[in-house]
N, C-alpha and C positions, 0 to 999 in steps of 0.2 A: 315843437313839432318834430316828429319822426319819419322817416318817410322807408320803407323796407323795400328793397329790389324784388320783390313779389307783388308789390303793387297794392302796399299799405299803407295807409299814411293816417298816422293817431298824434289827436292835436290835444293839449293840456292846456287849461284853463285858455279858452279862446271864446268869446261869447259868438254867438249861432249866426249874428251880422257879420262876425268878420272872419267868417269859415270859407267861405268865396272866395275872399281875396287872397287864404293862403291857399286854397287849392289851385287857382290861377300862377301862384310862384310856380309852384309841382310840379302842373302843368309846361310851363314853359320850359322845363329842362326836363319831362320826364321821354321816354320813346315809345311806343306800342303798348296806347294809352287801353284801358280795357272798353268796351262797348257799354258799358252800363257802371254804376257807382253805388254803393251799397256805404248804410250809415248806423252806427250803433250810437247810442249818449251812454256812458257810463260814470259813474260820480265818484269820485275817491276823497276822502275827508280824514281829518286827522285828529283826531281824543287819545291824548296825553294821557290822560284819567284813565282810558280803557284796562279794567280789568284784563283782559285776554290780550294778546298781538296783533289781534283782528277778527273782524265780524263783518259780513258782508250778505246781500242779497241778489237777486237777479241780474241788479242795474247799480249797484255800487257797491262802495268797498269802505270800511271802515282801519282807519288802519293806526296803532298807537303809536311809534316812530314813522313818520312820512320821511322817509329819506331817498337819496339818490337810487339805491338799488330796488327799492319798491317799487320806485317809479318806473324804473326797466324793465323789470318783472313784467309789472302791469300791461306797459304800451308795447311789450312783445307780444302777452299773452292775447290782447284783443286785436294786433295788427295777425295775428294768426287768423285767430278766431274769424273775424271779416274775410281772411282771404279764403278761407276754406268753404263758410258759408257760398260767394261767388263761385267757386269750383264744384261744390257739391250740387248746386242751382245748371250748372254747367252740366255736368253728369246725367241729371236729370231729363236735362233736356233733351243730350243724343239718346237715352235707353228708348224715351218716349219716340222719338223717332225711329231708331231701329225698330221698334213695337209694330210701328202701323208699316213695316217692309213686308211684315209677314203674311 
């Protein structure tokens, strides 16, 4: 588990039961928790074989070396991704607001 000072936290290989109970650690030491929790599943696997370096779709990632820096890569680039979707949902919301001022 990763937990980002933006208010992301990407867990690896954690089955779906026992996703609670690390957010509950999180939880307990984290501060100005956000109002709502947003979830992606994404699948990263690893083929030795793989012709190419990597092949990937929507929802995973194929990758020929699984190594430590992948793995960084990765759980930056979706602890982004989640936080931004939250922000942009955020944005959304005050424009809609300001909308009906007028």
């Amino acid at each position: 588990m990763v937990v980002y000072q933006y208010g992301s936290a990407v867990l690896f290989n954690v089955e779906d039961h026992e996703v609670k109970d690390y957010l509950q650690l999180v939880k307990r030491h984290a501060s100005g928790l956000l109002r709502e929790m947003r979830k992606d599943d994404y699948a990263i696997k690893e083929k030795p074989l793989l012709v190419e370096d990597m092949q990937g779709g929507p929802d995973y990632i194929v990758l020929k070396p699984l190594d430590t820096d992948g793995i960084r890569i990765i759980g930056s680039v979706l602890g982004q991704s989640i936080a931004l979707d939250y922000f942009v949902s955020q944005v959304d919301g005050l424009v809609e607001e300001f909308a009906g001022i007028k």
